[in-house]
N, C-alpha and C positions, 0 to 999 in steps of 0.2 A: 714226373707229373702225375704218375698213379696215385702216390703217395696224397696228392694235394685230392686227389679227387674222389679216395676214399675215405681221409678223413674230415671230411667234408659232407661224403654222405652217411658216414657210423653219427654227426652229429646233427643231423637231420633226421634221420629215423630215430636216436634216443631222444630226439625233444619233438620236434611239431608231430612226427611220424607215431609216438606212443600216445601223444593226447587222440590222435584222428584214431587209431585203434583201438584204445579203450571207448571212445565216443560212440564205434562200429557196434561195440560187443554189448555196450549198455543197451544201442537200440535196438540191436536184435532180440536181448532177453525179453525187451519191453515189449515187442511185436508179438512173442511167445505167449507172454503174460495176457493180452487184450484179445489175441484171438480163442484163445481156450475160456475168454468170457464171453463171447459170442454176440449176441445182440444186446446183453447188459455192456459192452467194453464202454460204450462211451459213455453212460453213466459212471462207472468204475472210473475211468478215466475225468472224470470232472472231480468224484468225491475225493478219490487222491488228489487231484492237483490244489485242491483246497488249501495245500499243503507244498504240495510239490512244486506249485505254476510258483508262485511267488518266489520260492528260492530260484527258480529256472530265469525268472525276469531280473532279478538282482541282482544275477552272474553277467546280465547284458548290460545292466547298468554301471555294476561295479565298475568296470574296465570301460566305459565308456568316461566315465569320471577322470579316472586313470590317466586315460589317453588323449584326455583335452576335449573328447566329443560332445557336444550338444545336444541334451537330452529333449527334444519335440514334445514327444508326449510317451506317457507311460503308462502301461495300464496291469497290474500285477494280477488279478484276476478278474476275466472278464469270456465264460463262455460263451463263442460265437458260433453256433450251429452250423452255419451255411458255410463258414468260411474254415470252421474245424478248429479255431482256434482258443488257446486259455486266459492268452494274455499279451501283450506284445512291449516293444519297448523302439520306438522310432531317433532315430539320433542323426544328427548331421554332422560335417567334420570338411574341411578343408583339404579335398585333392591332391593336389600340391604339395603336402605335408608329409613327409615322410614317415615323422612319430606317428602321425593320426591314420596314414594309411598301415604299417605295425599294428595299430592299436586295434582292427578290422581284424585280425585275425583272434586275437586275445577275448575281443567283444562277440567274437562269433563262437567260441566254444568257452566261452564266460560258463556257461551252467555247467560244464565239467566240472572247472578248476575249483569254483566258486561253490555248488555242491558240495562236492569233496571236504572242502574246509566246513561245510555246516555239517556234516557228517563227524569231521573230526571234534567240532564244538558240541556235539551233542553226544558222545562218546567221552568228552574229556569233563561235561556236569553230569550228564547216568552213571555211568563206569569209567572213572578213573584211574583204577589198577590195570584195568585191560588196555586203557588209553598208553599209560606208562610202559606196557611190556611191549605195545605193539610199537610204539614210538621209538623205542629201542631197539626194535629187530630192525624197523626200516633205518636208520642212521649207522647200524654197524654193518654198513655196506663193504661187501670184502670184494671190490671189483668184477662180481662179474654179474650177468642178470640172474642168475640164482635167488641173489637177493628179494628179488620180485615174490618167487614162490614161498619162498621162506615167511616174509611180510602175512604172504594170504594167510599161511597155515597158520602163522601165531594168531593171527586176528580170526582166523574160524575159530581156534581150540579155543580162545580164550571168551569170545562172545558165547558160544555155544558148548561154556562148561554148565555141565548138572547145576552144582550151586545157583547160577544165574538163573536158571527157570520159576525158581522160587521168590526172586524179588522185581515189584511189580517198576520197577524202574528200567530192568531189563527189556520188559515188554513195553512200556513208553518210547524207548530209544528204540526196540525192532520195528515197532510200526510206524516212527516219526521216519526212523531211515530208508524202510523199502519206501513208502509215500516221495522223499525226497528222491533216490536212486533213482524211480521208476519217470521221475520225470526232467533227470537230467541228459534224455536225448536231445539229438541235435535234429532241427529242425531242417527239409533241405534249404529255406534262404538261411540260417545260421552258417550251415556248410559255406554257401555259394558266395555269402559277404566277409569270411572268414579266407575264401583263397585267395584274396587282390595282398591281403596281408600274408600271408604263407609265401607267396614267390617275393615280397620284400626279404622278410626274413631268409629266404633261401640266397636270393641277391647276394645283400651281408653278409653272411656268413662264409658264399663265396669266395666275395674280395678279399673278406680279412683273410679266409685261410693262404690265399693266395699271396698276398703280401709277406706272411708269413713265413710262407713256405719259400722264401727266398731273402726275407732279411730274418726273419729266428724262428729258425725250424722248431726247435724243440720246445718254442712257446706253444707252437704251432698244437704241437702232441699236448702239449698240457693241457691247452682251449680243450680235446677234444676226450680228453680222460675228464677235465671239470663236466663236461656237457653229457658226456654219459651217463657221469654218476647224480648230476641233476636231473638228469632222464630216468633215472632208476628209482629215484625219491619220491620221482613225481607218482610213476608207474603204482609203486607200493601203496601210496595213497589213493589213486586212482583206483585200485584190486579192490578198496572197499565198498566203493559203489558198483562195483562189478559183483560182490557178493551177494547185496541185499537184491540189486538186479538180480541175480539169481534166483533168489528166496520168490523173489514175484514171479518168477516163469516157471518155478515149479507148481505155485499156487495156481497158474493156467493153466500147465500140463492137468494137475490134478482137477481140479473143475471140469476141464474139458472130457475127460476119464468119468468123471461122476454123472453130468449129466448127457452126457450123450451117448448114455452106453443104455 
């Protein structure tokens, strides 16, 4: 029974456990980034989201689509001072429903996933050859999370080769992606509407392993080698809004060093 209940949990932490991690990391860098703006952050914080809110809302929507949920109303930019907010996206969905309670989780870390992909589309019309190299380091996954680091490092070296500082296509795609990175945190109702679907998904994942684990074990093991290495694809992808998130919390550090010193 160990057997069923470790790999069970290796495939819970390489899928819902690595999107809630990178989601951690994006918003802490972003926290970095706003507070080293100091009383400018929330201005900062609007004129990116001009940019960023929109993709941030699409990712709620997208997967609301998805998942059968009913979109109320949607508002893709809209600063609301008192309430702090850039944009929101309201949806309803049938209780009851299992797909649609899944789909709660998905809709709740929507601006991850959904990010990510606009990260990838605006890297694969700027820079194409970097798209190609990087694409290829994350698919020649050799089983272990190595892969992960591997992914960052081709995708640092190759955005941030020499050559590319000189073409101004570079710097369209650096400043359209930290704008989008910096606003693919997760909001806490995001998190909070996002775990009614995470213990679905933990559920399933459960039964099946467990069914498994006594009429074919060794599907069993396969479920959970597929699930990792979907976890590891995902991750690599995910490293890149973790990078441009980076880029913007040095630009806080740095700010914050300039003038407050």
């Amino acid at each position: 029974m160990g057997e069923l209940f470790s790999n069970w949990l290796t495939q819970v932490l390489a899928t819902v456990g690595c999107i809630y991690v990178f989601g951690l990391i994006v918003g802490f860098l972003g926290k970095i980034f706003y507070s080293g703006a100091g009383g400018a952050g929330y201005k900062l914080c609007v004129a990116t989201g001009l940019i960023g809110t929109p993709i941030h809302e699409l990712g709620h929507a997208f997967f609301c689509v998805v998942f059968g949920h009913k979109i109320v109303e949607m508002k893709l930019f809209q600063p609301n001072d008192e309430e702090g907010t850039l944009g929101y996206v309201n949806h309803s969905y049938n209780p009851r429903n299992i797909y649609h309670q899944i789909g709660n989780f998905f809709i709740g870390v929507g601006p991850i996933l959904f990010g990510s992909a606009a990260l990838l589309g605006l890297m694969y019309l700027l820079l194409p050859e970097t798209f190609y190299t990087v694409s290829a380091s994350v698919f020649n996954w050799n089983g272990t999370f190595d892969s992960i680091w591997v992914a960052f490092s081709e995708l640092f070296k190759n955005i941030f080769a020499v050559e590319n500082f000189s073409s101004w296509k570079f710097w369209v795609f650096l400043v359209l992606s930290c704008f989008i990175a910096i606003h693919m945190t997760l909001s806490p109702p995001d998190v909070k509407n996002s775990l009614v679907g995470t213990l679905y998904i933990l559920l399933l994942l459960l039964v099946a392993n467990a069914i498994l684990y006594f009429v074919a074990y060794e599907t069993m093991l396969v479920l959970t080698e597929t699930l990792v290495g979907v976890g590891v694809t995902i991750a690599c992808f995910l490293a890149i809004a973790a990078l441009f998130a980076s880029v913007m919390a040095i630009i806080g550090i740095v700010l914050k060093i300039v003038f407050r010193t």
